[in-house]
N, C-alpha and C positions, 0 to 999 in steps of 0.2 A: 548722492542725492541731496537736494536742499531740505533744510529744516523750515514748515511753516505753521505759524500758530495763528489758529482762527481763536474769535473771539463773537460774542454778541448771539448764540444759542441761547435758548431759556424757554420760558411758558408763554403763550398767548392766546386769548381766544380765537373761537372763528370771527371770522372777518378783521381781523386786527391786522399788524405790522412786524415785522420785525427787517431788521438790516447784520448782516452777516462779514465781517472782516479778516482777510488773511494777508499777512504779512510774514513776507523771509526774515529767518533771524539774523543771516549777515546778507553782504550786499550780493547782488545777482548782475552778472550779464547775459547779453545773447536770449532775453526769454520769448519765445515766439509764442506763446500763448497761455491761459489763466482758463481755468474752469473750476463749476460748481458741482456738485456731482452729490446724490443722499442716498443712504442704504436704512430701509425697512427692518422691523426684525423679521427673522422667520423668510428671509431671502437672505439667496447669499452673494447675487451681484450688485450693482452701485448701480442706479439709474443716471447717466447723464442729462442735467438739467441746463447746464448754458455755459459759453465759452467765448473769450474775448482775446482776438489774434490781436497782432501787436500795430496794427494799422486801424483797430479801430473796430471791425467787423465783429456783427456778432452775431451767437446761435442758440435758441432755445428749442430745450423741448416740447410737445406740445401741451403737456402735462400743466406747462409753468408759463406756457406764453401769453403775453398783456397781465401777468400776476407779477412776476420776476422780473429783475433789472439787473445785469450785471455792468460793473463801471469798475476804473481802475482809477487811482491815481500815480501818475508816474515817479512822480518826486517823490513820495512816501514809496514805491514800491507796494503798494497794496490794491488788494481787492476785493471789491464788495459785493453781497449780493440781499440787494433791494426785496425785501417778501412782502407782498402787499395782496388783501383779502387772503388770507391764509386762512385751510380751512382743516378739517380732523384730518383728510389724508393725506395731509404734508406733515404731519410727525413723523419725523425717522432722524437719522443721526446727518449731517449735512460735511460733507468732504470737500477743502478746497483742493486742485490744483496746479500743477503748473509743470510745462513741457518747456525745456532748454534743451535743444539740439534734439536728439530720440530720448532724451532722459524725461520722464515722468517723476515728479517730487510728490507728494501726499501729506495734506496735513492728520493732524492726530484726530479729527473729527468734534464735531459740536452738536447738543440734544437740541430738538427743536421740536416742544410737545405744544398740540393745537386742542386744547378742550375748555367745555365752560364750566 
């Protein structure tokens, strides 16, 4: 499995912004796809928020749609994810990641608390 580190978790209020960044720590081929993915406490599976196949397409949940952006850039290897109007029940921990061939990779996770 690949190693990835997100980065750009933190505090923000409601309605605010935040932008979320994960990147492999060495180089990657073959990746067919990137996703967003966040786990609440007091559950104990990962909601799937949005995912960007390698041609471009992309999918949200409905939880995040017209809220969320996810974008990649290629040359970096990285990928983002856009939070905009974020509100108290988008606090939870936020998971990138990333599907090479049947391999699922997972990054270490980032807090993402939404209060005023």
């Amino acid at each position: 499995q690949e190693q990835l580190v997100e980065s750009g978790g933190g505090s923000v209020q409601p309605g605010g912004s935040l932008r979320l960044s994960c990147a492999p720590s060495g180089s990657i081929s073959s990746i067919h796809s990137w996703g967003w993915a966040r786990q609440t406490p007091g559950k104990s599976s990962r909601e799937l928020l949005a995912r960007i196949i390698t041609d471009g397409t992309t999918y949200y949940a409905d939880s995040v749609k017209g809220r969320f952006t996810i974008s990649r850039d290629d040359a970096n290897n990285t990928v983002y994810l856009q939070m905009n109007n974020v509100q108290p029940e988008d606090t939870a921990v936020y998971y990138c990641y990333l599907n090479v061939g049947s391999t699922v990779s997972w990054g270490q996770g980032t807090q993402v608390t939404v209060s005023s």
